[in-house]
Every structure is written in C-alpha cells, then in structure tokens.
C-alpha angles and dihedrals in degrees: 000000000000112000091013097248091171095054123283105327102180123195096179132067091214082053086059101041095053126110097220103034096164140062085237093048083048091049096044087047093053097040088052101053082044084054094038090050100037106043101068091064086074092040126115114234086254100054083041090062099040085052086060102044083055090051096053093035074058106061092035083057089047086065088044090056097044089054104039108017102054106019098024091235084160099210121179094170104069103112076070094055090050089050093046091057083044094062085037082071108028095062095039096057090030107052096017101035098222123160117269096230091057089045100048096076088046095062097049087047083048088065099043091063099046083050093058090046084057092036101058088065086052099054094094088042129097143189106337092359093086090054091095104046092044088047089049097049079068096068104034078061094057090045093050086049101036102033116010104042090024082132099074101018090054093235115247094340080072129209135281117250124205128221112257109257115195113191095328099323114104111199088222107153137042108275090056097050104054081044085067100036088049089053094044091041080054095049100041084045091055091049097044091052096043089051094063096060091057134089085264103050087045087056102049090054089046079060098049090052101044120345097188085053090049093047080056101053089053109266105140092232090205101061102037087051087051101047081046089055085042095042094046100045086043084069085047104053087040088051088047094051089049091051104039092053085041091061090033080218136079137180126155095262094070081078114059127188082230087063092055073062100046091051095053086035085056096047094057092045088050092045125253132251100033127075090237095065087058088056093044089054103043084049099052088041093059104033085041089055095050088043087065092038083053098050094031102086088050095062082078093075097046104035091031087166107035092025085112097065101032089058099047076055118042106095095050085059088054103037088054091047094054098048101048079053097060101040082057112040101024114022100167093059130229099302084069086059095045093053089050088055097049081046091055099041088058100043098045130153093014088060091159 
C-alpha cells in the first residue's frame, strides 16, 4: 500500500495515531511553518503586534478550551488567571531579576496553582453553577494585586516589565517578539493537542458527556476536574507572561471581567471540543476587534451627533451579534465547518 492511493490505509497503530498521517498533511505542515516564519520580514510594526496579540489570545484560549470544551469546567474568571501568571512573572523578574525564560514556566505554574486552590470549591458544582467561584476568582485576584501584596505590585500605579533577553539577544521590538510567541503559541498548540489523545484527555471528555458514567467506569472525577482547572489555567498564566513583558507594563486593568466573556463567547464562535476552535477563536476575536477599530472613525461622518456613543460601543454590538449567530445558526463554530470542508475535499468527487 505504498503511497495510500485508495485513501489512508494505515498497518501500524503509531500510523493512526499520528497528527500528520499523510505526505500532503506533511507538505501543508512544512509550507505553513515557511509561511508562519517568513512572512513577518515583510510585515509593518501594526500587523506584527496584532500577530502577537493573536498568538497569546491563542494559548490563553488553549486553556479555555481545555477547561470548558472538552471537560465543561464553565470559568468566567480566566482573564484573572491570565493576569495572575502575568504578575508571576512581572515581580519575579522585577524585584528578583531572573531571567524571563526561566520565569515563564513558573508563571504559568503560578496560575496553576491559584487555579487548584479555586478549583478545589468547584469541584461539587456543575454547568452554570461554576459561573460564580471562577468569576470570583477574578476579583479576589484584583484585591491580592491591588490591596493585599500592594507592597510589592505597586497596587493600581502597575509594575514595570522588562524585554526577554536569551543569551545576549533582547527580544525588544516587534519582529522578535511574534517570532517567540509564534514559537510558544506552536509549542503550547502541539501539547494541547497531544493531551487530548492521552488517558487524560480521554478522561476529561468522559467527564464533559456524563460525569456519573464516567465515576462508574473508574475516573476519579475529583482529580481529572482539578488538573483541568490546573492545565487550563497553566496556558493562562503562559499566555499572561508573554503579554505583560510584550507591553513592558501591567495593571490590573489590562485585564478586564468583559474579557472572562469574550474568552467562553469566542469559544463558542470558534467551535468547542476541538484545538482548532481555540485557534479560530482566537483568530475572529482579534481580527473582529480590529475590523471595528478600523470602521469606527468613520461613524463620525455618518452619526455626527450620537457618533460618541456608537463608537464606545460598538464592539460590544458586534461582538453580541456574533456570538447569538453562531449559537443559531452554528452551534458547533467554525471549527465544525472547517472539519466539513477537509471531509469534502477527500472525498471529492465521490461527495456522496
């Protein structure tokens, strides 16, 4: 069966467990990454850091996707969780010095941790139950930064972040930073995928269909909902340390409730339950959101007296309406779509 010229006929488990299982996948794989890495060299400074705001809003969405797409954790307090790795990573290499690529895992471990310690209070709660202590989680976050360990975050006035430096070369300007968030946003993809295909990641989605079938067969429902809390918040606090030494400067309103929304909206709109969707949300968030920086201004022409307000507005309209049209007339996001087109091109012409 050399070459496969009756579709993928696979005599090896190894051959069907594999990611890229074809010469075309192979080929589509490697002319990506050239794309991914070559591109940016003809890039202007504004599409280079909306590249990278893409690429964090990615791997946070990873851990969305981990938590509620494929175990149904419900959070609506992750942009806390973002912020908390953030400041992981902000005070160690601020008040310490440390390096930041030593200090990168330990932010996300950072949040990990603070998303046990919330997730241990979520564990008897289901669906829209867990709406309240993830959303709380949020705000005991702003009060620890803000009130209890003021001394050292500097409360509201935030905390200085330095550029990355790795062996002598800072990663000070915009090219060289989307080059490492690319990379990390790679790395964090692979894993996340990968998870899934495990025991664990088998688990967690025999605890998003039926919990108390899942008790039955054996999954101790206990541990595999908190190492979701712990594995999703891990992306977080990964995605927040990228971003806060992106911007060199934090507060906690760099990290906004609406934004907890905007992370489970997206999902939806992206499409739950597979890592794609987390891409394709992360993608329509970003470039949605520069689509209404972009027609904003020229609402003044048109509502010269209500323009203001229209504008202040404006994304949460869209953002609204995007989101209620998915949820009615696809449901199951983009990535749905996207799997319908990859059926039909293989099966072309014999699409019966």
């Amino acid at each position: 069966m050399k070459g496969r010229p009756c579709g993928v006929f696979d005599v090896k488990y190894s051959q069907d467990r594999a990611i890229l299982r074809t010469k075309t996948h192979w080929t589509l794989f490697i002319g990506f990454l050239i794309l991914l890495f070559t591109l940016p060299l003809f890039l202007n400074a504004h599409l280079l850091s909306l590249g990278t705001i893409i690429g964090t809003t990615m791997i946070a969405m990873f851990g969305v996707q981990i938590m509620v797409g494929y175990t149904y954790q419900i959070t609506l307090g992750h942009a806390g969780f973002v912020g908390f790795g953030a400041y992981v990573s902000a005070l160690l290499t601020h008040h310490l010095g440390w390096n930041f690529f030593f200090v990168l895992p330990l932010a996300g471990l950072g949040a990990a941790m603070y998303g046990l310690i919330i997730g241990t209070s979520t564990l008897r709660c289901k669906g829209l139950y867990m709406v309240i202590p993830t959303l709380s989680a949020h705000f005991i976050f702003f009060y620890l930064v803000n009130e209890v360990f003021k001394k050292w975050t500097f409360g509201t006035e935030g905390i200085e972040c330095a550029s990355p430096v790795f062996f002598g070369f800072a990663f000070d300007n915009d090219l060289s930073y989307f080059y490492l968030v690319a990379t990390m946003t790679l790395i964090v993809g692979l894993a996340a995928k990968n998870l899934m295909r495990t025991k664990c990641g088998r688990a967690f989605v025999a605890i998003r269909d039926n919990d108390v079938a899942a008790e039955v067969m054996g999954i101790n429902i206990f541990r595999y909902k908190l190492l979701s809390f712990a594995i999703g918040n891990f992306c977080a606090g990964i995605s927040g340390a990228l971003w806060a030494h992106y911007i060199t400067y934090i507060n906690t309103e760099f990290f906004p409730v609406l934004d907890t929304i905007y992370y489970v909206a997206f999902l939806i709109v992206g499409g739950m339950g597979s890592i794609m969707g987390a891409v394709f949300g992360a993608l329509f968030w970003r470039l949605l959101g520069e689509g209404v920086n972009y027609v904003a201004p020229f609402l003044d022409a048109v509502l010269p007296m209500n323009a203001g307000n229209v504008i202040s507005s404006m994304g949460l309209i869209v953002f609204s309406i995007v989101t209620i049209f998915f949820l009615i007339r696809e449901p199951r996001g983009i990535a749905h779509r996207w799997e319908l087109f990859k059926q039909s091109y293989r099966l072309h012409p014999f699409n019966y």
